[in-house]
C-alpha positions, 0 to 999 in steps of 0.5 A: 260882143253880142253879135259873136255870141248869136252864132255860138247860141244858134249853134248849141240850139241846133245842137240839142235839136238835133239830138232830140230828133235823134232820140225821137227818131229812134223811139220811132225807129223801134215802134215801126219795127215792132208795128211791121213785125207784129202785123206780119206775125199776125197776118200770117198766124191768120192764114195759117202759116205757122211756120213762116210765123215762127220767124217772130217767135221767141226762140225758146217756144218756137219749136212748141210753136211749130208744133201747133199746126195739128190743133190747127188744123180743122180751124180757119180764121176768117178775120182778125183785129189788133189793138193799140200798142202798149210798150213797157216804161222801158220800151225794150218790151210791148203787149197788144190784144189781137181779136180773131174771128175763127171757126172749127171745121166740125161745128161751122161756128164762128168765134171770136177770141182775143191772144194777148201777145206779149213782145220783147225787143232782142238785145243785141238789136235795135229792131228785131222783136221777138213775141211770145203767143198765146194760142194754145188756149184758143185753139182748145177753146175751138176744137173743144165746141165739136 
């Protein structure tokens, strides 16, 4: 009677591993398209394509985003940094601290600014993200040292 019972046990052992690679393997699902997604945004927040950036926006200030270039425009990025993740408890939602490195074409003085970005996964999808920016600030904060 033992002997019968092993494989059923074996059996209901494989069973919730599996589910828990399951769960694990979406959790991991989400935090690599959030990592991907964010990166990118940034990347192309750094070069200057505002637009093309505008993909990861949320779309209820996309159109204010699109609009930024003109306080953009006498400002080149030369670098930036992003910090860890930090995913909500819900982990439907997700900050990170970005640094840059930028400079005003009209004062030639780098600087360097932190955007606290603030990301939300959309609802009807696993792993589209969506990231509410924060830049308006620093682009006042360089344009203002003329």
């Amino acid at each position: 009677m033992r002997f019968a019972l092993a494989p059923v046990l074996g059996f209901a052992l494989l069973t919730a591993l599996g589910c828990a690679t399951s769960i694990f393997d979406t959790t991991r699902s989400k935090e690599n398209a959030l990592e991907e997604a964010q990166r990118k945004y940034t990347e192309l927040v750094r070069w200057g394509e505002i637009e093309s950036a505008s993909a990861y926006v949320d779309p209820e200030v996309s159109e204010a985003f699109i609009d930024a270039p003109a306080q953009f425009k006498d400002i080149r990025f030369t670098d930036f940094e992003s910090g860890p993740l930090q995913f909500g408890e819900d982990s439907e939602t997700a900050t990170v601290s970005v640094v840059y490195r930028a400079y005003s074409t009209r004062s030639l003085v780098e600087k360097r600014f932190v955007e606290h970005q603030e990301w939300y996964r959309e609802a009807d999808s696993e792993n589209i993200w969506r990231v509410r920016p924060n830049l308006d600030s620093v682009a006042k904060k360089l344009n203002s040292t003329r």
